[in-house]
Backbone bond lengths (Angstrom), bond angles and torsions (degrees), N, CA, C in turn:
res aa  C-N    CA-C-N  psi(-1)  N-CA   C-N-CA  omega(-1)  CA-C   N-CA-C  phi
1 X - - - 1.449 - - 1.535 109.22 -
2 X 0.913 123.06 142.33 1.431 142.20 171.70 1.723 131.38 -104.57
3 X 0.736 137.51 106.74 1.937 128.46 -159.46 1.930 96.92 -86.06
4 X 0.945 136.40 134.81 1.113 152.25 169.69 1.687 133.99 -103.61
5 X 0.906 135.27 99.85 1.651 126.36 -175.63 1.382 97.11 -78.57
6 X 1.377 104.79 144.98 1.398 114.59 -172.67 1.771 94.83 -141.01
7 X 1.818 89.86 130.53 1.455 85.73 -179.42 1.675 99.31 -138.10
8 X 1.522 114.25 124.28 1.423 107.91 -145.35 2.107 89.75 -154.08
9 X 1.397 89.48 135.01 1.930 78.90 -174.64 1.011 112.00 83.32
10 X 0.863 177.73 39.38 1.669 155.15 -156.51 1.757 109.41 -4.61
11 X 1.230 105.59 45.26 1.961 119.29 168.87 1.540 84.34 -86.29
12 X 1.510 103.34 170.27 1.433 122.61 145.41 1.096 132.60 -63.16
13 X 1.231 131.51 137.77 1.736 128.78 177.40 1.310 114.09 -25.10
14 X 1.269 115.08 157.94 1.533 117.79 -166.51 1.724 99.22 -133.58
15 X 1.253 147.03 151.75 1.292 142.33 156.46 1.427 96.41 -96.82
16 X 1.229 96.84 141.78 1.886 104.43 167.97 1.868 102.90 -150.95
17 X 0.918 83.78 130.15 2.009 92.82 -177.76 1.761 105.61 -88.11
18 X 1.263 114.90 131.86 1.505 107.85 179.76 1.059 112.74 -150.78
19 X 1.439 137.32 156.39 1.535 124.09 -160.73 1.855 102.59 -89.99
20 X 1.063 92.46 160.70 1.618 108.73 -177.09 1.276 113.60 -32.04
21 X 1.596 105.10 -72.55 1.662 111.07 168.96 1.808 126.92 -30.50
22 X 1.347 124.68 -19.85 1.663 126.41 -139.22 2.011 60.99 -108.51
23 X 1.707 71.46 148.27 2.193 88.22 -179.14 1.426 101.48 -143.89
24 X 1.688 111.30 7.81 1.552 104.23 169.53 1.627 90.90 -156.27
25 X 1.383 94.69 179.16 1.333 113.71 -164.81 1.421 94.20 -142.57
26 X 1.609 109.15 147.01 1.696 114.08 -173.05 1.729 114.62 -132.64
27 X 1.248 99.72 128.68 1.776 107.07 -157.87 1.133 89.13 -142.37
28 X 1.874 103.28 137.62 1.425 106.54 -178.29 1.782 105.38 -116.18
29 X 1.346 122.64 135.38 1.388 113.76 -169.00 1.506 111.84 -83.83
30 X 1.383 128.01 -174.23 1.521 130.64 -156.17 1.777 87.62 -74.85
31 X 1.067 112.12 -34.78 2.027 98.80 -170.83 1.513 132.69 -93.14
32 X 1.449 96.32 0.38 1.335 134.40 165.04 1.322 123.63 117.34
33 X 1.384 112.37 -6.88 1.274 123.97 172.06 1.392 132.97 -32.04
34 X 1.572 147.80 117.78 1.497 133.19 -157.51 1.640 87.83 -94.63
35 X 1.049 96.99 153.00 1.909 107.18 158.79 1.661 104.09 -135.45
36 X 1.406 112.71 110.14 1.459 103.36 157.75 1.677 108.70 -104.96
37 X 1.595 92.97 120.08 1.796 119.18 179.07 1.530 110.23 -87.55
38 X 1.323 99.30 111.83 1.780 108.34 172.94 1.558 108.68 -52.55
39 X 1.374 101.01 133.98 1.618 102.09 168.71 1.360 98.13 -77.08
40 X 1.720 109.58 156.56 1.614 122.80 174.71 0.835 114.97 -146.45
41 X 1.918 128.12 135.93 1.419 120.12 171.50 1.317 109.25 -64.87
42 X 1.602 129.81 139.56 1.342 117.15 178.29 1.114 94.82 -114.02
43 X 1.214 151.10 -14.34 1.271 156.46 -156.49 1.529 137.62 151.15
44 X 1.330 122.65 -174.13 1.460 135.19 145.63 0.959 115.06 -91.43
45 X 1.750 127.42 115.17 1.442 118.94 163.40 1.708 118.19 -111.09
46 X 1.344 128.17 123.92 1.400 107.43 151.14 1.524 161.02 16.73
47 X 0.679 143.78 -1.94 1.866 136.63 -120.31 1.626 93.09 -95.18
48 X 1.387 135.47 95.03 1.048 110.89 -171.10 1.623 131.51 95.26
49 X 1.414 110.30 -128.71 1.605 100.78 162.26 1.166 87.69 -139.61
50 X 1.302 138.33 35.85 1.307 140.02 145.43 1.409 134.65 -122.92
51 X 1.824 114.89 129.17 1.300 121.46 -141.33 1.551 86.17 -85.92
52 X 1.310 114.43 158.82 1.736 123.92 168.53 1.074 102.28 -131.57
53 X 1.097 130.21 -163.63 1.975 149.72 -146.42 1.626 83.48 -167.84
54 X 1.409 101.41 107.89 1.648 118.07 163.95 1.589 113.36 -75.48
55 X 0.707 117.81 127.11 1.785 136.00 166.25 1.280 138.31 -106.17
56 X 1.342 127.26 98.79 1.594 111.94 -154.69 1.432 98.82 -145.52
57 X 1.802 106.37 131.39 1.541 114.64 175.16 1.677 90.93 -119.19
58 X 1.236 89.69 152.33 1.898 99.94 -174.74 1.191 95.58 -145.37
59 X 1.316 99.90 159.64 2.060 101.55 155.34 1.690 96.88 -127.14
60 X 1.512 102.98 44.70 1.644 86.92 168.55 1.751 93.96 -157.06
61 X 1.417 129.66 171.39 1.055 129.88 135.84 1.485 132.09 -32.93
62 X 1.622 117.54 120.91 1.541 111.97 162.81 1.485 138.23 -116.37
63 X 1.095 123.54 133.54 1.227 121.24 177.77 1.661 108.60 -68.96
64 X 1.434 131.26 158.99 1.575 136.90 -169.16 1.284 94.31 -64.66
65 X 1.450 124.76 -58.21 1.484 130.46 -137.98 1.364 83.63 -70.34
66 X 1.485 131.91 -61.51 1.533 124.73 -164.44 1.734 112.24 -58.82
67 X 1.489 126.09 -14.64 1.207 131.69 172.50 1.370 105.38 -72.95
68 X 1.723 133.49 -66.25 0.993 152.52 173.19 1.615 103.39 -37.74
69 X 1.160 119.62 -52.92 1.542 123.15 -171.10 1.445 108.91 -77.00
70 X 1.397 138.90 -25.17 0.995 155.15 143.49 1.344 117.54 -16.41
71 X 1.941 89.23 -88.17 1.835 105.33 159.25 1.008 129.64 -23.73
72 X 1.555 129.95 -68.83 1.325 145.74 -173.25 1.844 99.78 -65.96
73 X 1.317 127.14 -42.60 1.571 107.68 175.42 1.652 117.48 -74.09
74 X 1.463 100.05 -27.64 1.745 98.13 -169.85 1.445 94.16 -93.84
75 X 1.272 132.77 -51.18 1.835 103.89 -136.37 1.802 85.16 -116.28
């Protein structure tokens, strides 16, 4: 399993757990519109004294800090 931040809508980050194999994620918007969001390694982050593998599908541009801030509330 893999943990994923998902940032979709202009909602707040989302955690979603998905198995290794899955390389997108599928979100439907308020007018019915589908979006399937590529999963992406974004990095190594911290959390603690234990390192993780960041994962992030969006349907928008992100700045670090909102990835990082993400991290630290979800995983």
């Amino acid at each position: 399993m893999k943990k994923v931040l998902v940032f979709f809508n202009s909602q707040p980050a989302e955690l979603v757990k998905t198995l290794r194999e899955v390389n997108t994620i599928r979100r439907v918007y308020p007018n019915g519109e589908e979006a399937h969001l590529k999963i992406m390694l974004s990095g190594i982050h911290s959390v603690g004294r234990k390192k993780c593998e960041i994962f992030i599908a969006a349907d928008r541009n992100l700045e670090n800090e909102e990835i990082i801030s993400a991290a630290n509330a979800l995983l």
